[in-house]
Each structure stands twice: as C-alpha cells, then as structure tokens.
C-alpha positions in Angstrom: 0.0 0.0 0.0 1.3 3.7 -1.0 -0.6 5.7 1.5 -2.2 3.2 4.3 1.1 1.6 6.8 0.6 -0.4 9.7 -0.8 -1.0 12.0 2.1 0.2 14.2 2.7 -0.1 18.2 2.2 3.4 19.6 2.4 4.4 23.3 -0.6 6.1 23.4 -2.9 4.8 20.4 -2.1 1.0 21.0 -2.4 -0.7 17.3 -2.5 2.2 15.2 -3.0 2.0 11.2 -1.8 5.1 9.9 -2.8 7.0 6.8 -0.1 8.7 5.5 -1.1 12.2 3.4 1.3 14.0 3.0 5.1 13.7 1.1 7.7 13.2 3.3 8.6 16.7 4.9 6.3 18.9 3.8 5.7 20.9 6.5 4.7 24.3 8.2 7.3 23.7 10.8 10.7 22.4 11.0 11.0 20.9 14.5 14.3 20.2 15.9 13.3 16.6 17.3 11.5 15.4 14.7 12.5 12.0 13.8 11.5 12.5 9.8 14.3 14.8 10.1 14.5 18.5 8.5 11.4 19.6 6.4 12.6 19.9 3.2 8.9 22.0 1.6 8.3 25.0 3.9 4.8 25.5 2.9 1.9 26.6 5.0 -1.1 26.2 2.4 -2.8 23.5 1.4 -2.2 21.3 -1.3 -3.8 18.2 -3.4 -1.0 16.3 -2.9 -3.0 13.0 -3.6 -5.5 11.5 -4.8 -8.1 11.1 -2.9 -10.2 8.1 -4.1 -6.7 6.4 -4.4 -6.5 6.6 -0.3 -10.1 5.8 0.0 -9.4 2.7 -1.8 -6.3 1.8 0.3 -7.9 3.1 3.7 -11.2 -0.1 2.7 -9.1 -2.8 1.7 -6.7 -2.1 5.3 -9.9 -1.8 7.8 -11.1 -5.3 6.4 -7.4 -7.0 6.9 -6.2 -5.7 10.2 -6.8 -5.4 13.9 -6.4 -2.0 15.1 -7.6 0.5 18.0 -6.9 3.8 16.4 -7.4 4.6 12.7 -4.6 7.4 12.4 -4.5 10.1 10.0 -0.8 11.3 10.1 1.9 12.6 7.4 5.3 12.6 6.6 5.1 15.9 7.2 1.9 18.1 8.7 -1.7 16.4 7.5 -3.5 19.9 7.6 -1.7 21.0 4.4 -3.6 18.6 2.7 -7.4 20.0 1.2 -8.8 16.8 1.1 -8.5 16.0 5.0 -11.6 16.8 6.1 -13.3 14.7 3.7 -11.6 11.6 4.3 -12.0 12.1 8.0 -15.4 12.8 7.9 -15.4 9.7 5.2 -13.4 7.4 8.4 -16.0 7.6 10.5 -19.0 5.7 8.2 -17.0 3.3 6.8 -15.4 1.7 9.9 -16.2 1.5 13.8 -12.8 2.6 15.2 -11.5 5.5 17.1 -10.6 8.1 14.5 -7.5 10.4 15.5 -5.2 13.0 13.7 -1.8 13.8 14.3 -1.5 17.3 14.2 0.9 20.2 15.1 -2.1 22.4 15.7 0.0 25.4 13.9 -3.2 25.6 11.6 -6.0 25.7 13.7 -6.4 29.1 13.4 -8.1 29.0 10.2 -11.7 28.6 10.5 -11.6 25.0 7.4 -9.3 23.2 9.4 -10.9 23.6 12.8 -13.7 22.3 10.6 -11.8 19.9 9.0 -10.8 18.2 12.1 -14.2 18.3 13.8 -15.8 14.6 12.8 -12.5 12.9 14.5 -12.3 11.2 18.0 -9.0 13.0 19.3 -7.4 15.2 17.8 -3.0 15.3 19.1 -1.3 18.8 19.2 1.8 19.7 19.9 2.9 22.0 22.8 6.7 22.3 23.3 6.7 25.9 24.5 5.1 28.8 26.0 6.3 31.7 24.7 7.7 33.1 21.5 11.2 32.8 21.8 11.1 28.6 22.9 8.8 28.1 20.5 10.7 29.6 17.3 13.9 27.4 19.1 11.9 24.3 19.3 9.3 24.0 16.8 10.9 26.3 14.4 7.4 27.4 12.3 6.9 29.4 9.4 7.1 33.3 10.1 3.3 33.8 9.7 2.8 31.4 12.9 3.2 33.1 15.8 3.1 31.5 19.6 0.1 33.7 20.1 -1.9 33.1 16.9 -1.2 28.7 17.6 -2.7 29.8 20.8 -5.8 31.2 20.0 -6.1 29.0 17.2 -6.3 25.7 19.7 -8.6 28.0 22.2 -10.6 28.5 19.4 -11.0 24.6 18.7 -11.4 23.6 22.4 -14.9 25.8 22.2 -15.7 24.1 19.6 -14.4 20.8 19.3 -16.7 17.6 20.8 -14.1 15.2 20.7 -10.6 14.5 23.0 -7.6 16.9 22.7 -4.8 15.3 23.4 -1.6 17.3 23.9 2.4 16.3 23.4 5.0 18.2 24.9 8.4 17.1 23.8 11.1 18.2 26.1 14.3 18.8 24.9 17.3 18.9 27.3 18.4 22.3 28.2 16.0 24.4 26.2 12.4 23.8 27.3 12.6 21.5 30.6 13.9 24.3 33.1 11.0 25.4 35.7 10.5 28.8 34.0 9.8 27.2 30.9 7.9 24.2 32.1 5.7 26.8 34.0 4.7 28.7 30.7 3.8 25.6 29.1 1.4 24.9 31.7 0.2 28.3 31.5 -0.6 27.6 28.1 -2.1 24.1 28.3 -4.4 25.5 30.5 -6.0 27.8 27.9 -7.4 25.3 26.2 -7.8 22.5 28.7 -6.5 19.3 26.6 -8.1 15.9 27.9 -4.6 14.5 28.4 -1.1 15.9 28.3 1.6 13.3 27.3 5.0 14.2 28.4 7.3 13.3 25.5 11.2 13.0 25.0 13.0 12.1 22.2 13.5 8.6 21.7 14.1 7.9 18.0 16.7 9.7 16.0 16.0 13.6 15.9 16.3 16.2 13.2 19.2 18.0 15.0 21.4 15.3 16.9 22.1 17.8 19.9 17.9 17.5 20.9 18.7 15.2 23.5 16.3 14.3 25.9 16.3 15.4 30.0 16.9 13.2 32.7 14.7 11.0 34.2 14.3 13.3 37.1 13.8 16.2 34.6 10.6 14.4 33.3 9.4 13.7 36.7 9.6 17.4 37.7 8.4 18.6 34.6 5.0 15.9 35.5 4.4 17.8 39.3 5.0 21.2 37.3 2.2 20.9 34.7 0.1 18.7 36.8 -0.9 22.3 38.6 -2.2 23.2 35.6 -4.2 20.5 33.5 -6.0 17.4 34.4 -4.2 14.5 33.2 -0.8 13.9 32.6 1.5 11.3 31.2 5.0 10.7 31.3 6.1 8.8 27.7 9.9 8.4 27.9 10.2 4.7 26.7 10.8 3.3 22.7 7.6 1.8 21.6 7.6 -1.8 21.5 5.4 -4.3 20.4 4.4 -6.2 16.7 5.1 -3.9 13.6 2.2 -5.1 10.6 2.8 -5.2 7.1 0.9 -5.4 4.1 1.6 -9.1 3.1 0.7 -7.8 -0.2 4.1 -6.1 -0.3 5.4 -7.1 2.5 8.8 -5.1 1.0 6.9 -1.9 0.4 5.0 -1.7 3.3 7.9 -2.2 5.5 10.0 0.5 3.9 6.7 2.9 4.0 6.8 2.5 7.9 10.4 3.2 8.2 9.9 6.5 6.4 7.7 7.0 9.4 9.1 5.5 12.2 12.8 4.3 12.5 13.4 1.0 13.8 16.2 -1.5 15.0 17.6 -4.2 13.3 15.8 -6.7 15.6 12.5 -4.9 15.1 13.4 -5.4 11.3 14.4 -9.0 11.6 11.5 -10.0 13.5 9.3 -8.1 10.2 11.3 -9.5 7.4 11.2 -13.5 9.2 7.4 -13.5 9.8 6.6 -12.2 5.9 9.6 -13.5 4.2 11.2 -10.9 3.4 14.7 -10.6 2.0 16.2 -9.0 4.9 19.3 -7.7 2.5 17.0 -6.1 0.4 16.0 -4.2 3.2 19.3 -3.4 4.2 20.5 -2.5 0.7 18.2 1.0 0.7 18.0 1.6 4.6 19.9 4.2 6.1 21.8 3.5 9.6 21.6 6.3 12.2 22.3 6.1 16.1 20.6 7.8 18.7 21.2 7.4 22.9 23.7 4.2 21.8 21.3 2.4 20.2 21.5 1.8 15.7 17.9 2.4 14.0 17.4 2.2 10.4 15.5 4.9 8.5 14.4 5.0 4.3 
C-alpha cells in the first residue's frame, strides 16, 4: 500500500493504522526533534497532494485485513496541508467503527476549514513544546506567519468548539524547554485550552538536529508535578515503543520501507518483520539508512 502503513505499536494509540497524506517533509514547521528529520517543503497552504479516491481505496481494503484501535491520520510531514483531509476524515467515520485520530501540530488551527476539518474525529494530538515566542521559534521552528500567540488562540478556538478529545504532546528537549521557567509557561498555556490528556514526550528515535537530546529521568518527573498544577491528566512517555510492527503481506517489502519512512526501527525490530513475511532482509538493508541515537543503531528509508 502507497498511503495506508501499519498497523504500528504506539504508546498512546495502541495498534495504530496510519494514513499517511502527505510527502515526506512537507511541512509548516521544522521541529528540531522530529525523527522524519529536516522539512525539506516550507509550505503553509494547502495542497492536493494525492488523490483522494486512491487513499479511500487503500484506507477499505486495510480496515477489512487488520486489527487495530486507532485509525490514524498522520503525514510525513503536517496532514493539515492537505485540502482533502476533512473529507476523508469525515469519510473514516461511516465506513469503519474505530476511534478516529489525527496527528496534528495544531499550527493551523487558526483557520476557520481546518478547525472544521478536524471536527468529525475522535481526538485530535497537538503539539505544545513551549510557552512563549522565543522557545517556540527554538523548538518547533514554524513558518514566520505562525506566531506563539496566533497557535494559541487557534487551539482556544478549537477547544470551544471541538466535541471530541484533545490530546496534547509536549516534547522536552534537554536544556532548552525543561527548566522550571519554561515548564511553567507551558502549563500556562495548556491551561488555555484545557486538553483531555497531556503526554509528556522525550526524544526517543533519531531527531532532526542530533544535539535534541532528551532530559533526565528526574527532569521528566519534575516537569510531571509542574504541569500537573495546571491541566487534568498527565502522562509521562519516555520509553521506545515496542510491540508487533504489521505489514501489508501484499508487499510485505513496500510496506515495511513505507513504515520506516515513518518510524525508525532497530535491526531486531526489522528482523523479527522480514522473518514472519519472508522478506529478503538484505533487500531491506541494501536502501536503509543506519543512524544512532542514545547508543542504540535504527534504520530509516
């Protein structure tokens, strides 16, 4: 499958099956932990980048094959920028019974379509790595247009209006946003629009820029009492997802390369992949790229 990978562990949506619509880095920020690596398309408009009945297509053949939790709508880049979203979400919800969720930075919701866009889904995941101007143009790195205080208003905006679950990441990156100054803002800011849960993030897969290393153990735990003061739920993530990767036995080669454009994994992880479909593990090797992060080897395509 070209658009549809998975279903994936993840360590907050279980067995996720991703949908994958947009090209890899397109994006309307540039985040220094991301572990697609740079954005390569600086773009903050949206775009046909696909087809749409092509996804459609992929998106009814994958619900009828797999067992998942969470049908993900996600990107190799930022899923807003694409103009048929809204459609295939709303779409999601008729022709299967799973939780729908999108993957978002929340650096569009200011714009009246995609708050609309997004409003059929279950939960909708936003980033919030800072609480001010200045750690937010370090961190997350967004076009010009998006200021701290228009991604604010914009996710106020969608919390009035929004039925569903707003579920909110903070990635904390060692030395820049996990002192208790920043942390503080950031749960200034959470508070403004109230998410349903706060996940507690730290890089744990390869980042864009090598020196986003993640805080200390104890950093995280501190960083948990200090927003806890401000929202209702919060989660500290710090571990490598494990559990069973899927594959399109299809093309069991192609879909294993389309989920490690998304998600880097070890050579074990791969091995265990390649064994149960039969796939030629040095074919796999031949195109993969090796990166280390924290002492441990991943592969990336």
């Amino acid at each position: 499958m070209k658009y549809v990978f998975g279903p994936v562990p993840s360590r907050r949506f279980g067995r996720s099956l991703g949908v994958n619509v947009v090209p890899l880095k397109v994006c309307n920020w540039n985040c220094i932990y991301c572990q697609l690596g740079r954005t390569t398309t600086f773009i903050n408009e949206e775009r046909d980048f696909f087809e749409e009945k092509e996804i459609k297509k992929e998106i009814e053949e994958a619900v009828k094959i797999f067992d998942y939790d969470y049908l993900t709508f996600i990107g190799d880049g930022e899923p807003t920028l694409y103009s048929k979203l809204g459609e295939l979400v709303k779409w999601s919800k008729k022709i299967q019974d799973k939780r729908v969720a999108v993957f978002t930075n929340g650096g569009r919701l200011y714009l009246d379509k995609v708050r609309e866009d997004l409003s059929p889904a279950d939960v909708i995941k936003v980033s919030t790595d800072a609480g001010d101007e200045r750690t937010f143009r370090i961190v997350d790195r967004p076009r010009r247009e998006i200021t701290f205080t228009k991604f604010l208003e914009g996710l106020q905006k969608f919390r009035k209006e929004f039925s569903g679950e707003i579920w909110a990441e903070v990635m904390l990156i060692k030395g820049i946003n996990d002192k208790d100054e920043e942390l503080e803002k950031i749960g200034e800011a959470l508070s403004t629009f109230n998410p349903n849960k706060v996940h507690i993030m730290a890089p744990t897969r390869p980042p864009a820029e090598k020196w986003a290393s993640p805080p200390s153990a104890e950093s995280l735990i501190k960083a948990g009492k200090i927003l806890s003061k401000y929202v209702r739920e919060v989660n500290i993530i710090d571990y490598v997802e494990r559990g069973k990767f899927y594959v399109d036995p299809k093309n069991p080669l192609e879909s294993l390369l389309l989920t490690l454009k998304i998600q880097p994994m070890t050579e074990e992880e791969i091995r265990e992949v390649c064994a149960e479909y039969n796939i030629d593990l040095k074919e796999v090797m031949k195109v993969a790229k090796e990166v280390e992060f924290n002492g441990i080897k991943y592969f990336v395509y």
